[in-house]
C-alpha positions in Angstrom: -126.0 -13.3 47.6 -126.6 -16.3 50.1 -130.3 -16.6 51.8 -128.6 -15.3 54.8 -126.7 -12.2 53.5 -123.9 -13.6 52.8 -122.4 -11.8 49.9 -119.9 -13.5 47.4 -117.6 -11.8 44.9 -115.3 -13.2 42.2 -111.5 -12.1 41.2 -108.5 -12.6 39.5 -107.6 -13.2 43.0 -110.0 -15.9 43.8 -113.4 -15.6 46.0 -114.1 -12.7 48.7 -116.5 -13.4 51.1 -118.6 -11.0 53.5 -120.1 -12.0 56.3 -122.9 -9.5 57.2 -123.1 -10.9 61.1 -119.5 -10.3 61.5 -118.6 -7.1 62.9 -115.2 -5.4 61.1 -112.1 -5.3 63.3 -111.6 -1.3 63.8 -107.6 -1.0 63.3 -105.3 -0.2 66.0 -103.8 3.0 66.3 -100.6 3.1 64.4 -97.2 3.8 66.6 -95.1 7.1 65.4 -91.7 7.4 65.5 -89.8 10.3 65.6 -86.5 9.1 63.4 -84.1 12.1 62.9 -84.1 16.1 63.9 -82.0 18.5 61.9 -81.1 21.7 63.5 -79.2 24.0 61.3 -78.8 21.5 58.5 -76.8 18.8 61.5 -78.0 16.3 63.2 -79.7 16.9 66.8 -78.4 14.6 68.6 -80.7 14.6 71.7 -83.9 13.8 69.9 -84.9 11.3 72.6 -85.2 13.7 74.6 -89.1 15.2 75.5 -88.3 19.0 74.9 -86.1 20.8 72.0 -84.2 23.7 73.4 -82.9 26.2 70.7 -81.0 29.1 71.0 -81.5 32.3 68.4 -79.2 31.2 65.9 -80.6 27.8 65.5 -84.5 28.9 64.2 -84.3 26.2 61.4 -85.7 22.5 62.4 -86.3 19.4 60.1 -88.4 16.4 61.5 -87.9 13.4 60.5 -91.0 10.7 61.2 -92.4 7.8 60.5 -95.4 5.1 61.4 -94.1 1.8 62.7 -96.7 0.2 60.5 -94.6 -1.9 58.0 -97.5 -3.4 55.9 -99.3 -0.4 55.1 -95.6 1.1 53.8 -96.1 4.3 51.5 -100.1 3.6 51.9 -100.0 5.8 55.1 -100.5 9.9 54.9 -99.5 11.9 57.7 -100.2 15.3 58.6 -98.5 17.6 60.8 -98.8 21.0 62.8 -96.5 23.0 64.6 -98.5 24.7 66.8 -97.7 28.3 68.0 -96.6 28.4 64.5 -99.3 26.8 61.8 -103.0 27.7 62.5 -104.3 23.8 61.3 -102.6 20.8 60.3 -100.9 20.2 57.0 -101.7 17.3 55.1 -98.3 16.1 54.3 -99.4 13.2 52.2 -96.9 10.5 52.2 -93.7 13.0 52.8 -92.0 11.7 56.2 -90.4 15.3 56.6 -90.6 18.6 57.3 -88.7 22.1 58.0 -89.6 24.9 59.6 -87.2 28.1 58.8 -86.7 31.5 60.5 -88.7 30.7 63.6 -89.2 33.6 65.8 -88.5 33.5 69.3 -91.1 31.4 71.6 -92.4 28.1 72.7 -94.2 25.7 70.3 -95.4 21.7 69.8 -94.3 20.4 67.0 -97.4 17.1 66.3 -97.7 14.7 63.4 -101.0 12.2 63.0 -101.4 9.0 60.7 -104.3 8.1 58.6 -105.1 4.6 59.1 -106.3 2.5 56.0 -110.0 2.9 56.5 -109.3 6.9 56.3 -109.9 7.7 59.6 -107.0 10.0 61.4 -105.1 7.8 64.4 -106.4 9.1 67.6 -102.6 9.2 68.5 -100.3 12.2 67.7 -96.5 12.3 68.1 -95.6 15.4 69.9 -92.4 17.2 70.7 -92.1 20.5 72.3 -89.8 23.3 70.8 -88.4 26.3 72.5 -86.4 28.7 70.6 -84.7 31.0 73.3 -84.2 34.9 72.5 -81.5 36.4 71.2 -79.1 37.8 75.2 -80.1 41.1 73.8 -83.8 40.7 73.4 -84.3 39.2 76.5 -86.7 40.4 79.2 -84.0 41.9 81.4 -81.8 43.1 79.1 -85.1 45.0 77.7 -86.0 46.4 81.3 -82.0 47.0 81.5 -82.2 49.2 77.9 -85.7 51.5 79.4 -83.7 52.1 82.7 -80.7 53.3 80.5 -82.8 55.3 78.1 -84.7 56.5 81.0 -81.4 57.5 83.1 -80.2 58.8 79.8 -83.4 61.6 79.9 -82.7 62.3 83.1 -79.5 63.1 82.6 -79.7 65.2 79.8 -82.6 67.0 81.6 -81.0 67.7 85.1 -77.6 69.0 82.7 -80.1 71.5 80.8 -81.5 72.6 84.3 -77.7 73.0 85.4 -76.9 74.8 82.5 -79.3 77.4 82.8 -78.9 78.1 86.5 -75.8 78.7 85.8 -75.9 81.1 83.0 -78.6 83.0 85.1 -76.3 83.2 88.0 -73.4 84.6 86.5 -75.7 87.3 84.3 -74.4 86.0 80.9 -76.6 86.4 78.1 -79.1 88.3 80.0 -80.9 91.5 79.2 -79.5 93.8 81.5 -75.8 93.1 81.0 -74.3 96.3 79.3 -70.9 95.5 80.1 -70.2 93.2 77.3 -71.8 95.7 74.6 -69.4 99.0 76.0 
């Protein structure tokens, strides 16, 4: 150690010197790239595109991502969260992927985070909302649509009971005080 703090250190490599006075660079946040989306095992072919719009039958989704940080290659971890979906992030490690299977109907944000070299998380997420649309017989209407049926169905078979009745009163069949049948 030098008089004035600086610190020297010997390697293999050669000599590493630390300046005590300079202050350390903090790393830029790294850029993420969504590469590829999956839908249903094919390729989704507007992944540009802000917003993922599924129907019912396509509830499983693969991401694909990456960091454009090519120095720091498979040193990078990543973490994910599909939210509407997971509860906290998943530390993904180095995996660039992941698939979600049997999502229910609803709206979610798929978001994925780097860790930087020092540790720390990126302050920048990549984000890309999902909607997976109902099935056209679980919809809203079609549900209001099914109530009104069942519900005009009740009604039916209520005002046909009431019928029924006023008409076996009326003609005296099955009544107490009808001895013509039993002569």
């Amino acid at each position: 150690m030098a008089p004035d703090g600086t610190l020297f250190f010997g390697g293999s490599g050669g000599i590493t010197v630390i300046y005590p006075d300079v202050p350390i660079e903090k790393e830029p946040d790294i850029p993420l790239n969504l590469d590829m989306i999956l839908v249903n095992g094919g390729i989704h072919n507007k992944s540009e595109e802000k917003k993922l719009s599924l129907s019912y039958r396509e509830n499983t989704v693969t991401f694909y991502y990456s960091a454009l940080k090519l120095e720091a290659g498979s040193l990078l971890n990543y973490a994910y969260m599909l939210e509407g979906f997971d509860k906290n992030w998943i530390d993904a490690g180095s995996n660039k992927r992941v698939a979600y299977s049997n999502l229910p109907t609803g709206k979610y944000t798929f978001k994925v985070k780097a860790r930087i070299l020092s540790g720390e998380w990126c302050k920048n997420e990549l984000t890309k909302e999902v909607v997976v649309h109902p099935a056209p017989w679980a919809t809203p209407l079609v549900i209001v649509l099914y109530w009104l049926v069942g519900i005009g169905l009740v009604l039916l078979v209520i005002r046909l009971i009431i019928r029924w009745r006023t008409q076996r009163g009326e003609t005296g069949i099955g009544s107490k005080g009808d001895k013509s049948r039993h002569t």
